[in-house]
C-alpha positions in Angstrom: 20.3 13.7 7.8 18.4 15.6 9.7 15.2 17.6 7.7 15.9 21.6 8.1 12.2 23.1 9.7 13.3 26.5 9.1 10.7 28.5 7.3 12.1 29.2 3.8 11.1 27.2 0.3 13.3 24.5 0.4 10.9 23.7 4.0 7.9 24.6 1.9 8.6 21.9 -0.8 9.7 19.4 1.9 6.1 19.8 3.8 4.2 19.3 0.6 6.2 16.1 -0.1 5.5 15.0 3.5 1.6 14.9 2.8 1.9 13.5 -0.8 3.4 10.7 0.8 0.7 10.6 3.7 -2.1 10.5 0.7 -0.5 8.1 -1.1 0.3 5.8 1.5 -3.4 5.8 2.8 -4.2 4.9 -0.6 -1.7 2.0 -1.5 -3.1 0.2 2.4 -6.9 0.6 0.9 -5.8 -1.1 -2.3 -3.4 -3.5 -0.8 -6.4 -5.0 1.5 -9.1 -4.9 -1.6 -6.5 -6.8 -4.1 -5.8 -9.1 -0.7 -9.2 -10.5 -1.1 -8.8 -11.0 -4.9 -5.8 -12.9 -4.5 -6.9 -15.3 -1.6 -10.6 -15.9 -3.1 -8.9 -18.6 -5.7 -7.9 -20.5 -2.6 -10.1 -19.9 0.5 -13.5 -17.9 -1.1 -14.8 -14.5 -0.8 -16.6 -15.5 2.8 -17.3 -13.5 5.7 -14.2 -15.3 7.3 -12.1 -14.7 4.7 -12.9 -10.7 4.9 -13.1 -10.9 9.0 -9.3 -12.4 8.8 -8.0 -10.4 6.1 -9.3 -6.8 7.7 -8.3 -7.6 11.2 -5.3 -9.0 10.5 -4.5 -5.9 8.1 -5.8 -3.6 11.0 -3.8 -5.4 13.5 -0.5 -4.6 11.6 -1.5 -1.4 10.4 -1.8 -0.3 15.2 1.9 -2.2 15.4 3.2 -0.4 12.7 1.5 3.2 14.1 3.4 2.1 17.2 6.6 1.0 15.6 6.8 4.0 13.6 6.0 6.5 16.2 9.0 5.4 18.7 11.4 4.9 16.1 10.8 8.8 14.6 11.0 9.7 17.8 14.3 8.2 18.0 15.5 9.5 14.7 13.5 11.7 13.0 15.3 11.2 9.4 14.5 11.1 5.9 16.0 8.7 4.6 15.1 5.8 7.2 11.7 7.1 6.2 12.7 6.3 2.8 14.0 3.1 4.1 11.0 1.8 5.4 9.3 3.1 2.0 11.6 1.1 -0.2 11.3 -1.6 2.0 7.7 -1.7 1.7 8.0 -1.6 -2.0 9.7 -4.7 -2.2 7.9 -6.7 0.1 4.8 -5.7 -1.9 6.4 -6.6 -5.1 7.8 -10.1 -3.8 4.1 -11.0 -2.4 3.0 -10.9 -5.9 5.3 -13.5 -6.7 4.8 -15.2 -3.8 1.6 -15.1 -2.6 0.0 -18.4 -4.5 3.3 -20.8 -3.8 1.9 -19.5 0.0 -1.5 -20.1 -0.6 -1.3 -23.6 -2.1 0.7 -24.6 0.4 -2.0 -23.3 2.9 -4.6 -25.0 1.2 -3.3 -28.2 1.6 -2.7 -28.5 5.0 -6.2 -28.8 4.6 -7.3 -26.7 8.2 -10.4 -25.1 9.3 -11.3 -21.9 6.9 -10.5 -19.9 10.2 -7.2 -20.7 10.7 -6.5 -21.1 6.8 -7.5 -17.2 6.5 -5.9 -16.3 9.8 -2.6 -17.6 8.1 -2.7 -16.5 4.9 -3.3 -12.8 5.9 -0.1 -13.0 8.2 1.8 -14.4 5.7 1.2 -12.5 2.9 -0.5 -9.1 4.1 1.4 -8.5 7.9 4.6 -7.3 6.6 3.8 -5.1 4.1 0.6 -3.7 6.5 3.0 -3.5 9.2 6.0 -1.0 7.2 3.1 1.2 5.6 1.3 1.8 9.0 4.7 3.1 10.4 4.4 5.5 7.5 1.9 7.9 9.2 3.1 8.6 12.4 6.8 9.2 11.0 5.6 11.8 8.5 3.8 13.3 11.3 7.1 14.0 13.1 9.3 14.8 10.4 6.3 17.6 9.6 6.5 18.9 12.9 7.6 22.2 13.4 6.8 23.4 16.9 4.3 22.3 19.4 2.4 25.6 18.7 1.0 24.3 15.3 1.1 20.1 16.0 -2.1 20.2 16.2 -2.7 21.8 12.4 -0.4 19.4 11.3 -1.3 16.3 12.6 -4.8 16.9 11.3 -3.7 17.8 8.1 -1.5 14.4 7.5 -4.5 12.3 9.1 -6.9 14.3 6.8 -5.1 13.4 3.7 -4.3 10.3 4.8 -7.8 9.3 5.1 -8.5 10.9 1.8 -6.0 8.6 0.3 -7.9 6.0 1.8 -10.8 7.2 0.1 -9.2 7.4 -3.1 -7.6 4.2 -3.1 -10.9 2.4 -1.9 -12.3 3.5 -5.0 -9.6 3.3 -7.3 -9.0 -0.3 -6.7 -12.6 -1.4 -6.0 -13.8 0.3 -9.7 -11.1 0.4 -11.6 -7.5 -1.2 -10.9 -9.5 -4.6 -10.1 -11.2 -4.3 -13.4 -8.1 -3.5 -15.4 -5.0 -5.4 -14.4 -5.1 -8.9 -12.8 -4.4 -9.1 -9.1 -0.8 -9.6 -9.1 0.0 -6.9 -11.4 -1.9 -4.4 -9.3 0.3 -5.6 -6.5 3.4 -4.5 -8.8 2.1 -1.6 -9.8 1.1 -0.8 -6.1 4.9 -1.3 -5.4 6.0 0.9 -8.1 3.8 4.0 -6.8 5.6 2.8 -3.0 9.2 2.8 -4.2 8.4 6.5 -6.0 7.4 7.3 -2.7 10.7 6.7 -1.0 12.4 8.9 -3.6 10.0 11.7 -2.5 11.5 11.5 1.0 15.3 10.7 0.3 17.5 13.9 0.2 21.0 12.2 -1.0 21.1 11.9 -4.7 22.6 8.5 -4.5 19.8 7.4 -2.5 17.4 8.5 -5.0 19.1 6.6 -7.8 18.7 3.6 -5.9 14.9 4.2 -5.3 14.4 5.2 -8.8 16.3 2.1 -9.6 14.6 -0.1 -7.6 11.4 1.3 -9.0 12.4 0.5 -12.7 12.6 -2.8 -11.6 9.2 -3.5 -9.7 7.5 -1.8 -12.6 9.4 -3.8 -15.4 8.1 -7.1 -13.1 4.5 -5.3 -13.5 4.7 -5.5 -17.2 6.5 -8.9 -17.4 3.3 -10.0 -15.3 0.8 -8.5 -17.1 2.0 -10.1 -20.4 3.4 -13.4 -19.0 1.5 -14.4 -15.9 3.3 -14.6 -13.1 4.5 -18.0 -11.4 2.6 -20.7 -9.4 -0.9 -19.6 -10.8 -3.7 -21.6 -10.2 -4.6 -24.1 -13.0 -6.8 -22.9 -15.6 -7.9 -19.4 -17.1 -8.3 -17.1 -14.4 -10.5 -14.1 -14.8 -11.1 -11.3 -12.8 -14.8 -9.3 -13.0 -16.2 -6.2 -10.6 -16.9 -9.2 -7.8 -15.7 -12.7 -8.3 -12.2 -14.1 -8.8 -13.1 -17.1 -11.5 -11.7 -20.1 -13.1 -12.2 -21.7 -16.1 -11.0 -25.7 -15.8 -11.3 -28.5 -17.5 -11.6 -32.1 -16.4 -12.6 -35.7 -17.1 -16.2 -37.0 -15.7 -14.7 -40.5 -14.0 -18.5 -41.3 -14.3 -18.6 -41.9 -18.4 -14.9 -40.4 -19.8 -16.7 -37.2 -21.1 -14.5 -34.0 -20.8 -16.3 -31.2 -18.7 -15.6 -27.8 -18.4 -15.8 -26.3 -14.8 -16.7 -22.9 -13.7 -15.2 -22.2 -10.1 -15.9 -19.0 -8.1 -14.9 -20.4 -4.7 -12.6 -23.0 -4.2 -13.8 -25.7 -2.3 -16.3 -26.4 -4.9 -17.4 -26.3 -8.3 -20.1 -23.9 -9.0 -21.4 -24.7 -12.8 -20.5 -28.1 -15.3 -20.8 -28.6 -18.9 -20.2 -31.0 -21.5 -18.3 -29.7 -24.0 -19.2 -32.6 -26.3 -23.2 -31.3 -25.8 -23.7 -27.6 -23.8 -27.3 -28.0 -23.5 -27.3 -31.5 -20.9 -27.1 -31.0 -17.4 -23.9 -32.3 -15.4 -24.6 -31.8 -12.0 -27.0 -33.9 -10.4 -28.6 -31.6 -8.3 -29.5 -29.1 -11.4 -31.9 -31.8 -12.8 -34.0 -31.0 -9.9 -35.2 -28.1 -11.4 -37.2 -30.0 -13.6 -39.5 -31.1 -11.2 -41.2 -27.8 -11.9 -42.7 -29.6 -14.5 -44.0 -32.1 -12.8 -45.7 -30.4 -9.7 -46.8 -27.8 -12.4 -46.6 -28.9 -16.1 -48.2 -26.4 -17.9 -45.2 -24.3 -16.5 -44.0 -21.5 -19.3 -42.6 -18.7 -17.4 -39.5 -19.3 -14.8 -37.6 -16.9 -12.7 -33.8 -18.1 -11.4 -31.9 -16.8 -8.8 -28.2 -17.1 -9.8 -27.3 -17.4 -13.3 -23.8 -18.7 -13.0 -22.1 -20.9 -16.0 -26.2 -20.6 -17.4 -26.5 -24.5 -16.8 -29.8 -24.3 -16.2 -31.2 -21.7 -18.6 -29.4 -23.1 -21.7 -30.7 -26.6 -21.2 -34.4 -25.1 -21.1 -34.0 -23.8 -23.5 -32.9 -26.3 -25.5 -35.1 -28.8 -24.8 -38.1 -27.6 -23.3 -39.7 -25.0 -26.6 -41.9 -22.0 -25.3 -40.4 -22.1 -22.2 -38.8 -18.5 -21.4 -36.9 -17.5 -18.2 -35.3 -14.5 -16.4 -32.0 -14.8 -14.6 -31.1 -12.7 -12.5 -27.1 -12.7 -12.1 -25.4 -9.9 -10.1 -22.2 -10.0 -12.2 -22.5 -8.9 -15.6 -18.8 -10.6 -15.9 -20.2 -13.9 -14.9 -22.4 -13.6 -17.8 -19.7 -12.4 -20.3 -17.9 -16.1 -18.9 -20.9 -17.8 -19.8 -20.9 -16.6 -23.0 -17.5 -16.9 -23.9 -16.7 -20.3 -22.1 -20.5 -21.8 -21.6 -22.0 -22.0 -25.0 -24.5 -19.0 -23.2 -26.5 -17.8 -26.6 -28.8 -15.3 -26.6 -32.4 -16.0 -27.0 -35.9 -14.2 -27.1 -36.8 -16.6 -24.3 -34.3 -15.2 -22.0 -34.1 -12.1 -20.2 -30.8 -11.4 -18.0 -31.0 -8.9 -14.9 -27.7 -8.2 -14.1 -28.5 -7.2 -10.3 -28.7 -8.2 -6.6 -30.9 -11.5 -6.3 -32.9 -9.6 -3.5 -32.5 -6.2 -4.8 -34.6 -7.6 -7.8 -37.1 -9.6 -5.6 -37.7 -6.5 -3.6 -38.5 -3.8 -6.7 -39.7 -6.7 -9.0 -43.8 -7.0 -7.8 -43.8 -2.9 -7.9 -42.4 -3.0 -11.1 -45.1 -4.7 -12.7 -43.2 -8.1 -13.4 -46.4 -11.1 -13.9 -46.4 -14.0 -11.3 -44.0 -16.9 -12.5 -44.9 -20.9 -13.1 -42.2 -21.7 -11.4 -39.0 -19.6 -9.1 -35.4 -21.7 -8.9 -33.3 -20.0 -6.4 -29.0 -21.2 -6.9 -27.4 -18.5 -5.3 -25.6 -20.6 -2.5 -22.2 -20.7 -4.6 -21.1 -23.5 -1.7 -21.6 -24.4 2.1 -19.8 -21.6 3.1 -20.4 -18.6 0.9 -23.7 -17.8 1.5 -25.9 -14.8 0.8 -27.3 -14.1 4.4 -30.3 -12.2 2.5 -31.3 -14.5 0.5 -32.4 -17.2 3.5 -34.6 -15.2 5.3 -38.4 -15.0 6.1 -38.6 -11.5 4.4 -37.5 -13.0 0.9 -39.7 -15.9 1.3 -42.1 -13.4 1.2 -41.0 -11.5 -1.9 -40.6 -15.1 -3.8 -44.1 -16.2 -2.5 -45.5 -12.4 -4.3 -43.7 -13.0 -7.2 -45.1 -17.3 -7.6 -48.4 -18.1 -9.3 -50.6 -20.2 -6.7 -49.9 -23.3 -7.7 -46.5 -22.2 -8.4 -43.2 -24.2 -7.7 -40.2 -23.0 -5.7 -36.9 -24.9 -6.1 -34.2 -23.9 -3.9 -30.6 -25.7 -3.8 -29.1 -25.7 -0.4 -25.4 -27.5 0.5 -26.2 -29.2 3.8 -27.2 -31.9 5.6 -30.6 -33.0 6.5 -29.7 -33.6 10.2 -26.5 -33.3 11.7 -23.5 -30.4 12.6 -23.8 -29.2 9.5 -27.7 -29.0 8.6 -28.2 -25.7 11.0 -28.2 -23.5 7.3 -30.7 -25.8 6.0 -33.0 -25.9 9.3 -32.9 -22.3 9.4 -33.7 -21.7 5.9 -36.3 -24.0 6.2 -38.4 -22.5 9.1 -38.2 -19.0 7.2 -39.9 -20.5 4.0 -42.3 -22.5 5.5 -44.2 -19.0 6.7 -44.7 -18.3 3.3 -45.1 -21.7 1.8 -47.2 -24.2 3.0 -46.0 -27.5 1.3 -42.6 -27.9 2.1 -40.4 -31.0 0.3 -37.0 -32.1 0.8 -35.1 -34.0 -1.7 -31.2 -34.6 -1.0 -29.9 -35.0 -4.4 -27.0 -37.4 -4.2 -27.8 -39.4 -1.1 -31.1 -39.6 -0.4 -31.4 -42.9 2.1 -32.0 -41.9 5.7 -28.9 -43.5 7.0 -27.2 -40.4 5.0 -29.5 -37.7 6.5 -26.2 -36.2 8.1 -24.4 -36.5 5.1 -23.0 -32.7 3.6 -24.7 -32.6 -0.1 -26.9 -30.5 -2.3 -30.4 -30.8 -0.3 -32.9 -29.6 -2.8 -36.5 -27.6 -1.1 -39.0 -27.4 -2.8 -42.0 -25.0 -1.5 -45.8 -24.9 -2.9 -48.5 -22.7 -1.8 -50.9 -24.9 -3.1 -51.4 -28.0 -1.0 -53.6 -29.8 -3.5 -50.9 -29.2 -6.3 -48.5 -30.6 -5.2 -50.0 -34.3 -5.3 -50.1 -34.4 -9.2 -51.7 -37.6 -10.9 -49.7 -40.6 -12.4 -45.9 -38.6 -12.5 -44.4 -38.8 -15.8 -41.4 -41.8 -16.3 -39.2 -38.8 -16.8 -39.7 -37.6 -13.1 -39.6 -41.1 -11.2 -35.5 -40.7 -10.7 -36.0 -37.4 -9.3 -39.3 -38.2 -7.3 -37.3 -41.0 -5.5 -35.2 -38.6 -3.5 -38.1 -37.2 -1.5 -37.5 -37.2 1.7 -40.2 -39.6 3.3 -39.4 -40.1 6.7 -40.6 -37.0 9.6 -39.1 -33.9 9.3 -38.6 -32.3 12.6 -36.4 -28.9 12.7 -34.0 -28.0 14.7 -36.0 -26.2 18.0 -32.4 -24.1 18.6 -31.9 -22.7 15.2 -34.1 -20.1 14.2 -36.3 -19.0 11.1 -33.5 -16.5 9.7 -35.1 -13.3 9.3 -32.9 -10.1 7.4 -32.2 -8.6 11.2 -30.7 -12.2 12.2 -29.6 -15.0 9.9 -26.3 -16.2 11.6 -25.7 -18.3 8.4 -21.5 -18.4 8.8 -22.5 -19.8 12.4 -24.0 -22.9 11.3 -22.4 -22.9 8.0 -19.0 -24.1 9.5 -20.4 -25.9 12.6 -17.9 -28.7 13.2 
């Protein structure tokens, strides 16, 4: 049937449902694409990649559904195949939430390049439903048309509240819905609001029974989700904060039997370990590094750390070095509530938490009056691929060189090789620090013999600013292990990789050089 354009109320009431649907369809793409990244981050990260294929492939279906949607109107301008390609929508968007991690596991272990893994995964699980809302706009536009006189009013108006539905649902799911529900209920939910949409649009009473019906289903799968998980979740407790999807796991150390508990915030490696037969020792090997503050500067007390994560670090210095206190500064406060909950994470009048930007912090902290530390440890490189672009560059070298006593230590934990495809993040990271720091060590922490140098591992750098310091007398037995990695042999970088500075530090680039 045909919509009536005559001017009377029943065309009045028709209009006004026209643009709710325009709003809320604007909003449900803005919250599909910001639950999208929640729901892939388990599998494939939170990188630059993952974002780049998940908006373009989003945008992509969003112009062939504009396209779609404007030809078929044209051909027949109806309601209810409106409502159609609503309901439609609605249940493609409900049976992604079911779907979406049988998809993604089987993605992830085909084991391809992150491009092509993200690439795939956004098709699979974000094209269809993209595609049916963006043929939304353009249909409402020509059902809403009344003569070519005022098309111009009226296409304005529906884009107008279309972008504001953009706007809203940007905010609602960025601040809220993401904060509320977990990622496949929002999903439901989202498919719910669809489906109400349709009914909006349908004028047979039959039809709308069917919507409404339809509706009552999606939203009883909502709260069936919400209280009994939904199928093929990843292993472990999943929790989702204001900017990380993360995972709680547990596993057995094949090294000595002992079980460890695993904090994972991107997937292709683990970001914190603890014992949960003793919190306060350290797991990963790379984390004992740290402790060669000590030795390059042992009267250390104060320490500054970049990246709190599962608070491995922090809670062992505090448990066994006394008198030592520390800052951390983590940007999300619901790390830190997983650290305390699932990380034996205590509070203490040794430590300070700065729930904040790493570089945000460096960049206020000298004009805010915060004293020089003994010692800076910088983990905010959660793996080889998920890196902080602002936090390898020349201009926070700088800020970390303000904010280090002279005979200060720097310890920084880099994934990457020394030489090799994959050490470009490393070389570039490198050649910003050393303007700032004019002792420069390398220690890989699990391989450290030459013949590994192109070997992908945690390369630990460690920057003085005080030459003479950093030749200490007769090292402690306690550092000897540690002091063993140095890297010995010349250190030349990489001439066609340069110092990353904040207006160009092509980290991704060299991050997944092949």
């Amino acid at each position: 049937m045909n919509y009536d354009h005559n001017n009377d109320p029943k065309t009045t009431k028709i209009q006004a449902r026209l643009q709710a649907v325009s709003f809320f369809s604007g909003a449900a793409t803005m919250i599909l694409e910001l639950t999208g990244s929640r729901l892939v981050a388990p599998f494939f990260g939170t990188s630059l990649i993952v974002w780049t294929a998940l908006i373009g492939i989003i945008m992509t279906s969003l112009c062939i559904g504009n396209w779609l949607g404007g030809s078929i109107a044209d051909r027949r301008p109806e309601g209810k195949l409106l409502g159609r390609i609503l309901l439609f929508a609605a249940v493609i968007i409900a049976l992604t939430a079911w779907a979406c991690n049988y998809i993604l596991t089987s993605l992830q272990g085909m084991n391809m390049n992150l491009y092509m893994s993200s690439v795939l995964a956004a098709v699979m699980i974000f094209a269809p439903a993209s595609v049916l809302l963006g043929m939304v706009s353009p249909f409402v536009a020509r059902l809403a048309m009344q003569n070519i006189n005022s098309s111009g009013a009226v296409v304005g108006r529906l884009s107008a509240l279309n972008s504001a539905g953009s706007i809203l649902g940007t905010f609602l799911g960025g601040f809220v819905l993401i904060s509320l529900f977990p990622s496949g209920v929002i999903l439901m939910l989202l498919a719910s609001m669809v489906a109400l949409l349709s009914v909006l649009v349908y004028t047979g009473a039959w039809r709308k029974i069917i919507a409404i019906f339809v509706m009552g289903i999606i939203a009883g799968g909502a709260y069936t989700a919400d209280t009994y998980g939904l199928p093929f979740s990843p292993v472990g407790e999943q929790i989702e904060t204001a900017y990380n999807h993360l995972s709680v796991v547990e596993s057995i150390d094949r090294r000595n039997g002992r079980r460890v508990r695993i904090l994972i915030t991107n997937p292709d490696s683990a970001q914190s370990l603890m014992y949960t037969d003793n919190p306060s020792e350290l797991v990963s090997e790379y984390t004992k590094f740290y402790d060669l503050a000590f030795h390059y500067k042992p009267d250390t007390k104060r320490v500054l750390m970049l990246g709190g994560g599962g608070y491995c670090v922090p809670r062992y210095l505090l448990s066994e070095r006394p008198g030592v206190s520390i800052d951390v500064v983590e940007l999300d406060p619901g790390v830190t509530d997983t650290a305390r909950k699932y990380f034996d994470l205590k509070d203490s009048p040794n430590l300070r938490i700065f729930h904040e930007d790493a570089r945000t912090f460096l960049n206020r902290a000298k004009a805010d009056g915060f004293e020089p530390y003994d010692a800076i440890f910088m983990d905010t490189f959660s793996s080889w691929i998920v890196i902080p672009f602002q936090m390898t560059t020349v201009e926070t070298a700088a800020h970390l060189r303000e904010l280090l006593k002279p005979d200060g230590a720097l310890i920084v934990n880099i994934i990457a090789s020394v030489y090799g495809p994959k050490a470009g993040v490393f070389h570039g990271i490198y050649k910003a620090f050393a303007n700032s720091f004019s002792t420069m060590m390398i220690f890989p922490a699990n391989a450290p013999d030459p013949k590994y140098a192109y070997a992908l591992q945690n390369v630990i750098l460690v920057g003085m600013g005080d030459t003479a310091s950093s030749v200490p007398p007769t090292p402690d037995a306690r550092f000897a292990g540690l002091l063993s990695h140095q890297w010995l042999e010349p250190f030349v970088p990489d001439p066609h990789v340069p110092a990353f500075t904040d207006s160009f530090a092509p980290v991704e680039r060299y991050a997944l050089a092949q």
